[in-house]
MARZA-63168 format. One record per atom (N, C-alpha, C, O): residue in one letter; x, y, z. Coordinates in steps of 0.1 Angstrom, whole numbers, plus 5000, padded with zeros to 4 digits. Layout:
BEGIN
aXYZ...
This chain:
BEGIN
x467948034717x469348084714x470047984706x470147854709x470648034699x471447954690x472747894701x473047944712x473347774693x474647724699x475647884699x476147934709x475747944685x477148024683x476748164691x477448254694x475548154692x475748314701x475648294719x475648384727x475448124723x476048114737x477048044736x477147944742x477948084729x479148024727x480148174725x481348164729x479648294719x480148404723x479848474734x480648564738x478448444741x478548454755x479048434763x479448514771x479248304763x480348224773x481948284772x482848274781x482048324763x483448364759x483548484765x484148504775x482648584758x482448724771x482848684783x484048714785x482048594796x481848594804x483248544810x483648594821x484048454802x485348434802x485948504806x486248524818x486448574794x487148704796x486848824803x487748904804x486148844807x485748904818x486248914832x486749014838x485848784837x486448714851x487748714847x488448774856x488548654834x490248664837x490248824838x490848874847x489648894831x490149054835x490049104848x490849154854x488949084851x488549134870x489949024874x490949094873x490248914877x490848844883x492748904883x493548914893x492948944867x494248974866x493949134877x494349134888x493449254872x493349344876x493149324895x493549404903x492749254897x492949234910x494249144917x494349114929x494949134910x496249034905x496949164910x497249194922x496949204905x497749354898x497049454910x498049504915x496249484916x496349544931x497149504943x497749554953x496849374940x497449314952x498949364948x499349474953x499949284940x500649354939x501049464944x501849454953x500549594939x500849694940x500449704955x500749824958x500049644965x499549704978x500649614985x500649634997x501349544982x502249474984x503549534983x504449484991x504049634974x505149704971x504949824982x505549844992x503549904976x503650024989x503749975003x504350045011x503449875007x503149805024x504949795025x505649825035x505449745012x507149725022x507749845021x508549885030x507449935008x508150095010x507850115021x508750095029x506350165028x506350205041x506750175051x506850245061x507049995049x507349945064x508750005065x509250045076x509549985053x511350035051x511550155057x512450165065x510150315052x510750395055x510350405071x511150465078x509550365074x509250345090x510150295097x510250265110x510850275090x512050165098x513450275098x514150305108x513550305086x514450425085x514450545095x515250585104x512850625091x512550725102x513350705115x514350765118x512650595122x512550535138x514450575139x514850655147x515350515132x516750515130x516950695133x517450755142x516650715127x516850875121x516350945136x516751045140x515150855143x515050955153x515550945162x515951045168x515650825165x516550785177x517750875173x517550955182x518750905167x519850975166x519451135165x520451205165x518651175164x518451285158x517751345173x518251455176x516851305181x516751285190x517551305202x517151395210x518451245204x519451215214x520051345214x520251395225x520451445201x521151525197x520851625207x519751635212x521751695210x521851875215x521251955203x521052075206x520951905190x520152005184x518851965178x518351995167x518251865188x517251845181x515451975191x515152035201x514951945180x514252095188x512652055184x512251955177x511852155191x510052095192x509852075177x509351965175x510152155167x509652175154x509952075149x508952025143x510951995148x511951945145x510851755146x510551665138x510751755159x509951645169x508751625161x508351515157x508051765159x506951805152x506551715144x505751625145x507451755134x507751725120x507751535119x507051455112x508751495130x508751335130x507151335134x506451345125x506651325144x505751265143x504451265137x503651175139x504151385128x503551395119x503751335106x502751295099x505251325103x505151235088x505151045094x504950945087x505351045110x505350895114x503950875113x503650765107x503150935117x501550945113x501450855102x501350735102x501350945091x500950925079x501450775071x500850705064x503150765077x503450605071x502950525083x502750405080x502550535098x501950465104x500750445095x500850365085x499850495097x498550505086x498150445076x497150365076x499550485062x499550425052x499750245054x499250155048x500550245066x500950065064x499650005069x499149905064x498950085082x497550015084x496450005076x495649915078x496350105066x495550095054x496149945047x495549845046x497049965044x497749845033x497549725039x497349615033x497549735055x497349565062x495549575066x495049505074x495049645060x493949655066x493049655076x492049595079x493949765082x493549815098x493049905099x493049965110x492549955088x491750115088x490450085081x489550175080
């Protein structure tokens, strides 16, 4: 093999690893934004039930409903911390 064609190999091989490296840059990221949306709205919900809760109108469907979407951001945040 010539110098100039493992010299554009190498360069491939380069650029490559910075691309896997940024692209995985750039997940983390993004798994870092959804993890604190969910933790926020988990934190919200919890507020919301406690009051909503307590209420004279709060009702089964109602209960239902919380702990089914608490599910799902429970869920989502243990996926994101990687507990699933």
């Amino acid at each position: 093999m010539d110098s100039n064609k493992q010299c554009k190999i190498q360069k491939f091989r380069v650029y490559h690893a910075e691309e896997r490296f940024s692209r995985a840059r750039e997940l983390l990221r993004f798994k870092a934004v959804t993890r604190n949306i969910v933790q926020k709205a988990l934190m919200i919900l919890d507020e919301i039930s406690a009051e909503e809760m307590q209420g004279e109108n709060s009702s089964p469907s109602r209960m239902e409903k919380y702990v089914i979407l608490h599910h799902y951001l429970d869920y989502l945040n243990r996926f994101w911390e990687e507990k699933v």
